[in-house]
Each structure stands twice: as structure tokens, then as C-alpha cells.
N, CA and C atoms as an extended XYZ file, in Angstrom:
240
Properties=species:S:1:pos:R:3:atomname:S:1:resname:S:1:resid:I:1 pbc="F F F"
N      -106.633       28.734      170.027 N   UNK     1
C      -107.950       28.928      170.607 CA  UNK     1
C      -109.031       28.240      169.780 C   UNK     1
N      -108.926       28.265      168.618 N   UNK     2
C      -110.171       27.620      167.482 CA  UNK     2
C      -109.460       26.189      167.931 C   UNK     2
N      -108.782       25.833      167.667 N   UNK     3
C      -108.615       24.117      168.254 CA  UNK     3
C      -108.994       23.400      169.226 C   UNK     3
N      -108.786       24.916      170.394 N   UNK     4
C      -109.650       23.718      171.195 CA  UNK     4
C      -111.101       23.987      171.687 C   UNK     4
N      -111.666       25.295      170.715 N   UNK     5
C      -113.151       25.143      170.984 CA  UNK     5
C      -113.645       23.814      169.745 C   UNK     5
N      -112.878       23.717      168.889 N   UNK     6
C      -113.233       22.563      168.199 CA  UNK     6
C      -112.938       21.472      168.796 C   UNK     6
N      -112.095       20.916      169.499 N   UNK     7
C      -111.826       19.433      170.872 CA  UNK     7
C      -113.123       20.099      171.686 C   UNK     7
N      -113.344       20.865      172.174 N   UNK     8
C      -114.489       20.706      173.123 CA  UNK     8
C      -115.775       20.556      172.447 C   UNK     8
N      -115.935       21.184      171.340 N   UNK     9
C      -117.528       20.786      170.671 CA  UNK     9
C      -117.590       19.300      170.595 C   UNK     9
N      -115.947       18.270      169.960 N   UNK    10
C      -116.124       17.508      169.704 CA  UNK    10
C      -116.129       16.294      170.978 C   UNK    10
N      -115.693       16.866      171.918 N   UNK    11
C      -115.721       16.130      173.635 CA  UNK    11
C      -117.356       16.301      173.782 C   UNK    11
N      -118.110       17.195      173.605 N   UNK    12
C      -119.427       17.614      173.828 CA  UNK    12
C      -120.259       16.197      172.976 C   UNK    12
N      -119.853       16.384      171.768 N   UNK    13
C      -120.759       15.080      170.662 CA  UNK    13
C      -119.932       13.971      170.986 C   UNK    13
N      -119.309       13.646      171.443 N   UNK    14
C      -119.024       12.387      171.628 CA  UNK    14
C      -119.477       11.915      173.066 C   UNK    14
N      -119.696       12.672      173.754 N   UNK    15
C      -120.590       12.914      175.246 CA  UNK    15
C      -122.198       12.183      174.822 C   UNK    15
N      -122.937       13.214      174.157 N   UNK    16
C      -123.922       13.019      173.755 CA  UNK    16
C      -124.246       11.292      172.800 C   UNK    16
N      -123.158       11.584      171.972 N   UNK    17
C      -123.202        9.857      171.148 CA  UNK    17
C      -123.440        8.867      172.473 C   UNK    17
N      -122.155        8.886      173.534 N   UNK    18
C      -121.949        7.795      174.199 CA  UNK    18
C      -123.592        7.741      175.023 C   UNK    18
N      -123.811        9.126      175.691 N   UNK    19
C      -125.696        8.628      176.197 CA  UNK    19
C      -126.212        8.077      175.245 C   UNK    19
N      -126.729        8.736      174.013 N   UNK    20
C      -127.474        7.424      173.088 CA  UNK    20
C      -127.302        6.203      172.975 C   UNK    20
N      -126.104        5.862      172.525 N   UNK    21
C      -125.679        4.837      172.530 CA  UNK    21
C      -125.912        3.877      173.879 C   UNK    21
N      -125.469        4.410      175.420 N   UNK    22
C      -126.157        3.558      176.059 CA  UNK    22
C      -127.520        3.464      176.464 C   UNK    22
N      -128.869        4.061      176.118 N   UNK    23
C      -129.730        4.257      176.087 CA  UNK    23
C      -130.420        2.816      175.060 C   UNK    23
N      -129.735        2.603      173.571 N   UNK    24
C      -129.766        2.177      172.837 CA  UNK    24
C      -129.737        0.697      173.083 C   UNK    24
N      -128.314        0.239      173.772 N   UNK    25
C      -127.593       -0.703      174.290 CA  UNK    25
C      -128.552       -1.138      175.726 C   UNK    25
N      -129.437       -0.679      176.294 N   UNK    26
C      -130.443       -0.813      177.603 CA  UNK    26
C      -131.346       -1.215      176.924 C   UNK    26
N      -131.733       -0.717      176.263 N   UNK    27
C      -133.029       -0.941      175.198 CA  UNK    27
C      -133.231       -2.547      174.680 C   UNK    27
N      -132.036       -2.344      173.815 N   UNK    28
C      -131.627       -3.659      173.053 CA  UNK    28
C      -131.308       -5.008      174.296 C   UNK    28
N      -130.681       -4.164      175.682 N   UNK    29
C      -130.917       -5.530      176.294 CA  UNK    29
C      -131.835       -6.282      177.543 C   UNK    29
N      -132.491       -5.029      177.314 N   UNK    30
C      -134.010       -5.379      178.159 CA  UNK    30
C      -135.007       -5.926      177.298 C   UNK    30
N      -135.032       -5.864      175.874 N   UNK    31
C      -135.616       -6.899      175.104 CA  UNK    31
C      -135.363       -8.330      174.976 C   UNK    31
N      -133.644       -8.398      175.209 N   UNK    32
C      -133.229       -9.776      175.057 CA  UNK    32
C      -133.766      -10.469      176.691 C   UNK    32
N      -133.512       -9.434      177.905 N   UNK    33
C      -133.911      -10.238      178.859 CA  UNK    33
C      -135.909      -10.370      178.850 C   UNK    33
N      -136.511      -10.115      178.226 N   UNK    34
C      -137.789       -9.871      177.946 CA  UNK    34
C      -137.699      -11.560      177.374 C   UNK    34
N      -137.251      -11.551      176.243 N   UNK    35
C      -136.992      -12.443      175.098 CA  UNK    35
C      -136.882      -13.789      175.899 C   UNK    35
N      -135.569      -13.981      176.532 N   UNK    36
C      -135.080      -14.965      177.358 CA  UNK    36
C      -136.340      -15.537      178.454 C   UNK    36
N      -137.140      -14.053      178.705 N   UNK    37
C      -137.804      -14.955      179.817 CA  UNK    37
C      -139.037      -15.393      179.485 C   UNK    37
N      -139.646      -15.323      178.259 N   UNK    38
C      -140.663      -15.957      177.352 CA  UNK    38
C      -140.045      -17.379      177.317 C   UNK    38
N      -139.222      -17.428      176.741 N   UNK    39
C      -138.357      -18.789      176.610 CA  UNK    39
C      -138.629      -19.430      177.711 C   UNK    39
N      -137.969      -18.480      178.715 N   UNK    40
C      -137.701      -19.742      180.031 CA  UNK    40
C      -139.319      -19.963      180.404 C   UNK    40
N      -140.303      -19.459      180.563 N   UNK    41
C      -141.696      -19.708      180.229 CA  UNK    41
C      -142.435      -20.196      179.586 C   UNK    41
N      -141.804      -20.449      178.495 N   UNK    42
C      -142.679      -21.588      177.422 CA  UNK    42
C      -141.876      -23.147      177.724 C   UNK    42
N      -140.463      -22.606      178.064 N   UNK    43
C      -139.935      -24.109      178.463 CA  UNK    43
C      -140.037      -24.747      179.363 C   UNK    43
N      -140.744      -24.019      180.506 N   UNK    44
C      -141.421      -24.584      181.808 CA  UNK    44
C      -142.660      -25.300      181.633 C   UNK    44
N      -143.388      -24.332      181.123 N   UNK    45
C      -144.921      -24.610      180.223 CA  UNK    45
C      -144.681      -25.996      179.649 C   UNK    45
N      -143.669      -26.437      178.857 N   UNK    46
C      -143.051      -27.451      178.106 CA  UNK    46
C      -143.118      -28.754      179.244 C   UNK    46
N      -142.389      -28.564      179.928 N   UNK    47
C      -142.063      -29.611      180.902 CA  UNK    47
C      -143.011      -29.749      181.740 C   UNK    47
N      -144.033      -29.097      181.943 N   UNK    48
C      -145.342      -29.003      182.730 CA  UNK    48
C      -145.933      -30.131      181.865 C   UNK    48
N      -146.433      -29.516      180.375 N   UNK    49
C      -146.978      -30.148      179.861 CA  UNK    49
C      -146.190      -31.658      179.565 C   UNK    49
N      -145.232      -31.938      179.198 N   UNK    50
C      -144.975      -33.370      179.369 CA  UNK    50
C      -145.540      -34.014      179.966 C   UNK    50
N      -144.714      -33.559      181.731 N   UNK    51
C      -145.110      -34.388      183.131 CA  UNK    51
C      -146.597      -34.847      183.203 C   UNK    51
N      -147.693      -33.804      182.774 N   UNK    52
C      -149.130      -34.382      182.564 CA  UNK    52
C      -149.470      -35.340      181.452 C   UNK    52
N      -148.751      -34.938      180.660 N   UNK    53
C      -148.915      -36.259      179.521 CA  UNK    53
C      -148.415      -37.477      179.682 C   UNK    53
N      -147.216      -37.351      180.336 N   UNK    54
C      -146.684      -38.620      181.172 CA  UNK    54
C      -147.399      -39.157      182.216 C   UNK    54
N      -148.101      -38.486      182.811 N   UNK    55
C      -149.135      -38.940      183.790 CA  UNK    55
C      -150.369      -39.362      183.303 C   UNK    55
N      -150.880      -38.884      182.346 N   UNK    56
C      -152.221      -38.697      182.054 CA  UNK    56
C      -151.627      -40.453      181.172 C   UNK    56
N      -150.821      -41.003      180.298 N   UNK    57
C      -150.328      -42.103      179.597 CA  UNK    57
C      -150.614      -42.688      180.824 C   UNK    57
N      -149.377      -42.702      182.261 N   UNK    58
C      -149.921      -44.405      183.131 CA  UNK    58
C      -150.967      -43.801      183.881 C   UNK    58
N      -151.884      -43.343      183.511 N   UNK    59
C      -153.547      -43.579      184.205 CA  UNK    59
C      -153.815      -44.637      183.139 C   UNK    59
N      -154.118      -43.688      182.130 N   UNK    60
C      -154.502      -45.001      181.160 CA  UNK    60
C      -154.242      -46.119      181.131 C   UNK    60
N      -152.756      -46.484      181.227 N   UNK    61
C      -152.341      -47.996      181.279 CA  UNK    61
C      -152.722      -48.433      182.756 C   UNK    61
N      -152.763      -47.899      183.557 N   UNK    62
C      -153.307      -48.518      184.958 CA  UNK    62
C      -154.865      -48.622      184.667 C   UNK    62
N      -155.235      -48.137      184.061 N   UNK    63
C      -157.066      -48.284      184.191 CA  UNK    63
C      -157.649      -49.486      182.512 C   UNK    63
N      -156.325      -49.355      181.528 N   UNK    64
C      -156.561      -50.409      180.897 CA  UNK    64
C      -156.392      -51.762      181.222 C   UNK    64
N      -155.020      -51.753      182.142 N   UNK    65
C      -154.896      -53.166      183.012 CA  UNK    65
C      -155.672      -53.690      183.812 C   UNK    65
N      -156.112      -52.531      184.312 N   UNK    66
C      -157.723      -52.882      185.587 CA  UNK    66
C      -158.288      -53.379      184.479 C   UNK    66
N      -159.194      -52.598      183.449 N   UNK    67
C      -160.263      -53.145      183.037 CA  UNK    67
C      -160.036      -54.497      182.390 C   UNK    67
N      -159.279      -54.694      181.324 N   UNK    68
C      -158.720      -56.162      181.348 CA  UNK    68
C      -158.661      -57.532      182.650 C   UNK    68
N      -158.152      -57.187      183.767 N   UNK    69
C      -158.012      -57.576      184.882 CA  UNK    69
C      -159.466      -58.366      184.892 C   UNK    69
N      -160.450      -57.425      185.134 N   UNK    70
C      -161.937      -57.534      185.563 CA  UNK    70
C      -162.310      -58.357      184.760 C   UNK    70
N      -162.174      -58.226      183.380 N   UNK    71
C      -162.746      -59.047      182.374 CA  UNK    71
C      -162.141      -60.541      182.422 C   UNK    71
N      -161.217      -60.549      182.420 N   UNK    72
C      -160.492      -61.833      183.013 CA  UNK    72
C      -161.033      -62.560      184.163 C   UNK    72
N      -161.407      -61.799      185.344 N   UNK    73
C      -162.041      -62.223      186.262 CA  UNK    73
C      -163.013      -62.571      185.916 C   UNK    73
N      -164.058      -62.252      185.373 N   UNK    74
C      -165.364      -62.187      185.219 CA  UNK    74
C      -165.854      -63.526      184.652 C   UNK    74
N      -166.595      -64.408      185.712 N   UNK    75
C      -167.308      -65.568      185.444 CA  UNK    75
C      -167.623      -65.933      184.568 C   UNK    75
N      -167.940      -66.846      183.055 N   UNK    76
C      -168.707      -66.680      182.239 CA  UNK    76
C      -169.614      -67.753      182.214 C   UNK    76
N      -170.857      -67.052      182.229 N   UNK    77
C      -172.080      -67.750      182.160 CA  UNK    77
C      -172.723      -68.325      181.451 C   UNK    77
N      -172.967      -69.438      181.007 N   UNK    78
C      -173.237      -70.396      180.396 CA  UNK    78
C      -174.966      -70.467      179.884 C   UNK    78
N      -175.285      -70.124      178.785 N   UNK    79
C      -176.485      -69.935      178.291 CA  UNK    79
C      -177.710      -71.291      178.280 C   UNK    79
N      -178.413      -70.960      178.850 N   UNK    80
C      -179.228      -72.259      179.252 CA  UNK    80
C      -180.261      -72.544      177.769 C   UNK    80
């Protein structure tokens, strides 16, 4: 009889461990998916920001070639 109120106290705490434990284990991995999706958010952010810098580079070279272009064109007038 003492044996197995001692197996049942100890079925009881090992009951209780295993809720903590997954409580613990939820915890720990709703931070990592927290974690992960900062990431995947700054690495979007990332590639956002490229694509504009890549864009924002051939404006420039399209509007330095223009202006060159023009200057090239541009008559020069002969000082009297």
C-alpha cells in the first residue's frame, strides 16, 4: 500500500513537471517564431532597400547621360 501511494504521488509530479515543461517549451518557441519573423522583416526591408538603391543608381546614370548628352549638343558660341 505505501508503494503505491508513493508511484502515485510520483505519477502526480511527473504530471505536473511534464505541464511546466510544456508551458516552458511554448514559451521558448513562440519567441523563436517571434525571432524568425523580425528576421524575415528586416530581410525584406533588406531587399526593399537594395531594389531602391538599385533604382535610385540608374536614375542617376540615365540623368548623367542626359546631361552630358545636352552638353555635347549644345552649340558653342563664339565670342565676338
Amino acid at each position: 500500500m505505501k508503494t503505491q501511494q508513493l508511484l502515485e504521488e510520483i505519477i502526480k509530479i511527473q504530471e505536473r513537471t511534464i505541464k511546466k515543461e510544456k508551458i516552458v517549451s511554448n514559451n521558448i518557441l513562440n519567441r523563436w517564431y517571434d525571432q524568425e519573423q523580425i528576421v524575415t522583416d528586416w530581410k525584406y526591408s533588406y531587399r526593399l532597400l537594395e531594389w531602391k538603391y538599385a533604382k535610385a543608381l540608374e536614375d542617376i546614370r540615365f540623368l548623367d547621360h542626359y546631361i552630358k548628352q545636352k552638353d555635347i549638343a549644345k552649340p558653342k558660341t563664339k565670342k565676338k
